[in-house]
C-alpha positions as CSV (number, residue, x, y, z in Angstrom):
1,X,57.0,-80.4,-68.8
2,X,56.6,-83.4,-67.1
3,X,57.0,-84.1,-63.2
4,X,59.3,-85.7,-61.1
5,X,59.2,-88.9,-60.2
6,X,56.8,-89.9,-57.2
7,X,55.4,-93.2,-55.9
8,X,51.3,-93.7,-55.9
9,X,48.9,-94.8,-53.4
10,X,45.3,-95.8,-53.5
11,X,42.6,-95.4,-50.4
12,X,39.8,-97.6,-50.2
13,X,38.7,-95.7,-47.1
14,X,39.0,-93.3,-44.8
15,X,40.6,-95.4,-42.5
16,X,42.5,-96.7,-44.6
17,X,44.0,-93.3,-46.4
18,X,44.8,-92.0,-42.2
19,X,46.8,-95.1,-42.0
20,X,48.6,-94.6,-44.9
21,X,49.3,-90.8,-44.1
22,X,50.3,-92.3,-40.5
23,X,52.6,-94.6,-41.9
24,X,54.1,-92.1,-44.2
25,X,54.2,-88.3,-43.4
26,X,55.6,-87.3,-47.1
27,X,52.6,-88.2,-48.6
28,X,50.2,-85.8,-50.4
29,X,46.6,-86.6,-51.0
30,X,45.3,-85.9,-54.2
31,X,41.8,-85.9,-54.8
32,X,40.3,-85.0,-58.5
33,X,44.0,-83.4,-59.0
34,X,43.0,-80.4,-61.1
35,X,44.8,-78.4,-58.8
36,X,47.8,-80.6,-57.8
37,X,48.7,-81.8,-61.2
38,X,49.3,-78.7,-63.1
39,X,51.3,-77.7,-60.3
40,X,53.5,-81.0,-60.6
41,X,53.8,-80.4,-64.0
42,X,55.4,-77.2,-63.9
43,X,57.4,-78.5,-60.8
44,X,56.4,-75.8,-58.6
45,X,55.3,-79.0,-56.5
46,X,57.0,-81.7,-56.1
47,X,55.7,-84.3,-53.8
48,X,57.6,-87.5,-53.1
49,X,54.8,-89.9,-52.6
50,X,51.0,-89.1,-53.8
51,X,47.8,-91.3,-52.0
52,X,44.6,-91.1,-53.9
53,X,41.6,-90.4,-51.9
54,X,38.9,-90.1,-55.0
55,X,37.5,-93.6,-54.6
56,X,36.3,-93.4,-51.4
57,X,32.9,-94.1,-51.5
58,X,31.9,-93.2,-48.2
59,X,33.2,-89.5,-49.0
60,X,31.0,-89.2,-51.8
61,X,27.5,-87.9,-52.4
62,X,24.8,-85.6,-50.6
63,X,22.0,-86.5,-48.0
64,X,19.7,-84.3,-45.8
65,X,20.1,-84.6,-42.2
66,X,18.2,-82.4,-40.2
67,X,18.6,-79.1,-41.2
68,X,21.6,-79.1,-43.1
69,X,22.7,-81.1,-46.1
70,X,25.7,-83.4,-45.4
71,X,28.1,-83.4,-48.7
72,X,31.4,-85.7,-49.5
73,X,34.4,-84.0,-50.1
74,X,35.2,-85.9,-53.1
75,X,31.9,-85.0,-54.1
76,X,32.5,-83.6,-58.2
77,X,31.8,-80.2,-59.3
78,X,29.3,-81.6,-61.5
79,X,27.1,-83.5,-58.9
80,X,26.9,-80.3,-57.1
81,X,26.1,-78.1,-59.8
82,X,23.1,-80.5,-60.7
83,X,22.3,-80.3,-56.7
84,X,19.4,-78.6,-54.9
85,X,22.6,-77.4,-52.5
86,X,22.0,-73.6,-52.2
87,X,24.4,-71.5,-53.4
88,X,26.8,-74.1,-54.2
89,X,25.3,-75.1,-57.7
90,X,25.4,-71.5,-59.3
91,X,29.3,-71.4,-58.1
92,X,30.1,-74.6,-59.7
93,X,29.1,-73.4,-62.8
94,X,32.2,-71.1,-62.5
95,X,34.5,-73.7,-62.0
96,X,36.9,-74.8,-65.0
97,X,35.1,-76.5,-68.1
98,X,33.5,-79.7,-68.3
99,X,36.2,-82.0,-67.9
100,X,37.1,-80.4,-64.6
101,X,34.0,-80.0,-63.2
102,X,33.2,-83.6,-63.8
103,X,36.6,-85.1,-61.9
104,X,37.3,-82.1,-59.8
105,X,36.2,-82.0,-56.3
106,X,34.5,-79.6,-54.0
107,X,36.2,-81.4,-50.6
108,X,39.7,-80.4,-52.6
109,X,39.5,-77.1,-53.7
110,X,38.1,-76.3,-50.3
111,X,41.0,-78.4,-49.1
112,X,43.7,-76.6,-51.3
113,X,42.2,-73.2,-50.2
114,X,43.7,-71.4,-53.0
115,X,43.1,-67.4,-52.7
116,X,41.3,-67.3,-55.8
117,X,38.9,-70.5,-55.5
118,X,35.5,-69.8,-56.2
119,X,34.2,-72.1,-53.4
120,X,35.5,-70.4,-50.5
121,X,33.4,-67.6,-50.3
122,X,30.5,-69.7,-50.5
123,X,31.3,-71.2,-47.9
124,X,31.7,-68.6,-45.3
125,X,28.6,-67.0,-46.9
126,X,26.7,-69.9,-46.5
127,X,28.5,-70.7,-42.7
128,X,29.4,-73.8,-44.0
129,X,30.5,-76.4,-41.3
130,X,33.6,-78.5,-42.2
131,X,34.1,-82.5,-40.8
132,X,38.3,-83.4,-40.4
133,X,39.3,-86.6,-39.5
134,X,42.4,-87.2,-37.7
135,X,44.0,-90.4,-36.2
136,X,42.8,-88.9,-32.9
137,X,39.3,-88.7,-34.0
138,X,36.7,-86.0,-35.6
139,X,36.3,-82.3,-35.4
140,X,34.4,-80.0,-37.3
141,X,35.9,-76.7,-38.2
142,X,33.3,-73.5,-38.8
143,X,33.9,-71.8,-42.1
144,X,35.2,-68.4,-40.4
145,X,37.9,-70.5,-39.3
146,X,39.0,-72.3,-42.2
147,X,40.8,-70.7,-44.1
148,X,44.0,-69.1,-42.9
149,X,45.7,-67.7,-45.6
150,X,47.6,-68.6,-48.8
151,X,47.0,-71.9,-49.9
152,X,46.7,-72.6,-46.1
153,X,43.4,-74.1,-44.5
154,X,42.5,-75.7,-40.8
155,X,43.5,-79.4,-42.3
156,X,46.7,-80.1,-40.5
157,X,49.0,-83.0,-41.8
158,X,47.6,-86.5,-41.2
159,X,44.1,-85.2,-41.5
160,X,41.4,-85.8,-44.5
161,X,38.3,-83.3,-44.5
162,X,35.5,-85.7,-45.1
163,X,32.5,-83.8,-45.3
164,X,30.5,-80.5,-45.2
165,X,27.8,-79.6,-43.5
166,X,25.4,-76.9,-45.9
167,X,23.0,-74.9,-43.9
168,X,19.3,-75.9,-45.7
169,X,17.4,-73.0,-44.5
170,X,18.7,-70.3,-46.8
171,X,16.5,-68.1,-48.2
172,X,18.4,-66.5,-51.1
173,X,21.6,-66.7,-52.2
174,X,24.0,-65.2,-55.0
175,X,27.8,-65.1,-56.7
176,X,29.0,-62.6,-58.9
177,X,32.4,-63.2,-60.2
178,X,34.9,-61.2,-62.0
179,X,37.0,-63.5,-63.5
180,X,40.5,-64.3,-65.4
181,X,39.3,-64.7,-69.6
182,X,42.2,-67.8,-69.7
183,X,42.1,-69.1,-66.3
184,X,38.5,-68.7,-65.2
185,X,40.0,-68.1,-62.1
186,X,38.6,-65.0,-59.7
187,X,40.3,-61.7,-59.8
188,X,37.1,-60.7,-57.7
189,X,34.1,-63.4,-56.7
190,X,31.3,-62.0,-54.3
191,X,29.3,-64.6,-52.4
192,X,26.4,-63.8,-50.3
193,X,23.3,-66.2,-48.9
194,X,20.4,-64.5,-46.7
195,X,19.8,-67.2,-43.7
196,X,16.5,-68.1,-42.3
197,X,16.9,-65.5,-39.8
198,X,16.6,-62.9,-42.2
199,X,20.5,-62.1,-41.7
200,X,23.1,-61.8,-44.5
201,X,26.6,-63.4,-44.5
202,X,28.6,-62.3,-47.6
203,X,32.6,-63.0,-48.7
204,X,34.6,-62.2,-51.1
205,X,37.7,-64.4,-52.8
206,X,40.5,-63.5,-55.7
207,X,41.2,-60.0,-53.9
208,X,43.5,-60.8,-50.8
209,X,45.5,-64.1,-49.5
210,X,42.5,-66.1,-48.2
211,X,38.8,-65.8,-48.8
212,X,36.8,-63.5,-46.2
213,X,33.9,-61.9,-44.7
214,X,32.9,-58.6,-46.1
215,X,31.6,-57.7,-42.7
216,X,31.1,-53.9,-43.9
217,X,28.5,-55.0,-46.4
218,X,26.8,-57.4,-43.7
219,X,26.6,-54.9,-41.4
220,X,24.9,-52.3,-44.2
221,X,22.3,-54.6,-45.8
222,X,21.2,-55.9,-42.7
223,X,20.3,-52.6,-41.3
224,X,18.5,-52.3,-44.2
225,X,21.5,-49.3,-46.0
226,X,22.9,-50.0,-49.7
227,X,25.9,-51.8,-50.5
228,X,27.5,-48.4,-50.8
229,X,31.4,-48.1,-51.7
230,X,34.2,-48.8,-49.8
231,X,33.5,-52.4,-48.7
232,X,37.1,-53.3,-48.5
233,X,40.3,-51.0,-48.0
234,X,42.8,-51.7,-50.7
235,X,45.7,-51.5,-48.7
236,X,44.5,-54.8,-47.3
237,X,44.1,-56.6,-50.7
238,X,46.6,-58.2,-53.5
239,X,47.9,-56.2,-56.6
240,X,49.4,-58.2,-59.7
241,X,49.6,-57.9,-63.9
242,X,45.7,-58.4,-63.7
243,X,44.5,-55.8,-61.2
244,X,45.7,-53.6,-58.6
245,X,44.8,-53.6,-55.1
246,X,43.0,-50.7,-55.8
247,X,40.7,-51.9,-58.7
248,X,40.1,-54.9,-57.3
249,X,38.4,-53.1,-53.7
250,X,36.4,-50.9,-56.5
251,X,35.6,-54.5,-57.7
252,X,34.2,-55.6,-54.6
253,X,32.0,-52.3,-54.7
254,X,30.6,-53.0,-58.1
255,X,30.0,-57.0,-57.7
256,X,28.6,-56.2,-54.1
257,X,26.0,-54.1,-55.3
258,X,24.8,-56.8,-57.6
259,X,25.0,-59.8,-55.3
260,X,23.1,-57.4,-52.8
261,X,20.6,-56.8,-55.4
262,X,19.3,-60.2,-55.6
263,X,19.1,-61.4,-52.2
């Protein structure tokens, strides 16, 4: 199927893409598209105006500043799994197949917050800072406040997340995934990074409406318990053809252990 018919825009720059949203409210960015174009395709989206924010050069790339590393959000799937990012690289190896990994973007999957996106639980494990810019300036979001449900993150209309801030101090790190055998996609993913502190963040994506902390587990591994069973309750997770709420909370028990075992 084909989509409907929508008119195109190109950013140069940041500036230059908040002007445009500015000027035009219907417009949806699009960054690598991997996302938004299969969608279009099947006309479950149908977006009257597209403005393409994957040239911008100054939203590309990753530096070290201080203590964390400062990444683009049109940085490409394949740039960060060739990274010394932690975490991130081994997570990017999940994502897609070649072709999407070397167009996709980190900056819009994080963007497009979809429930079963590997990179959000990476993020919270990791405690992942998040730079938005608006017409009214800069803000930067914490990951435990990013995403807020369904295909539903802290970008409001008229704002571009620009960059991420990755914590460089992180000691050890780990993803286990449970995924889809056509789509790739997690039915469970398990991320969890030990800090520099000593302390443990873990998440978990693919099980409910939004990626989140498996505080449960945090609170067992750092007081030096197992993993254990009954990380998650199932009443609080999603049930569909490919797994019930139920086996996907026995999920998180199974992938928890392992992730736990090597950090």
């Amino acid at each position: 199927m084909y989509p409907t018919n929508f008119d195109y825009q190109k950013a140069h720059s940041v500036d230059e893409a908040l002007s445009a949203m500015a000027a035009n409210p219907d417009l949806k960015v699009i960054a690598g598209g991997h996302s938004l174009l299969p969608a279009m395709k099947l006309r479950l989206a149908q977006p009257p105006a597209l403005l393409d924010v994957f040239g911008i050069e100054e939203m590309k790339g990753i530096r070290e500043e201080g203590d964390v590393f400062v990444v683009g959000a049109m940085t490409t799937h394949a740039q960060i799994l060739r990274s010394q990012l932690s975490l991130f690289p081994e997570v990017a190896g999940y994502v897609g197949d070649p072709m999407v990994r070397n167009r996709g973007t980190i900056g819009g999957s994080l963007a497009h917050a979809d429930p079963s996106a590997d990179y959000p639980a990476a993020a919270l494990a990791l405690g992942v800072e998040f730079v938005i810019r608006g017409m009214e300036g800069e803000r930067v979001v914490p990951a435990d406040e990013m995403f807020l449900g369904m295909f539903e993150s802290a970008v409001q209309p008229g704002e571009l997340l620009t960059h991420l801030r990755v914590p460089r101090n992180v000691q050890a790190s780990a993803y286990e995934k449970f995924k889809h055998p056509a789509s790739h996609y997690a039915i469970v993913g398990i991320a969890l990074a030990r800090h520099a502190d000593g302390q443990i963040r873990a998440a978990y994506t693919g099980a409910g409406e939004k990626a989140a902390r498996l505080t449960r587990l945090e609170e067992r591994l750092n007081a030096g318990q197992p993993a254990g069973t009954g990380l998650v309750e199932s009443a609080d997770l999603l049930g569909d053809r490919f797994a019930s709420p139920e086996y996907r909370a026995h999920l998180v028990d199974v992938l928890a252990a392992r992730g736990a075992a090597r950090v």
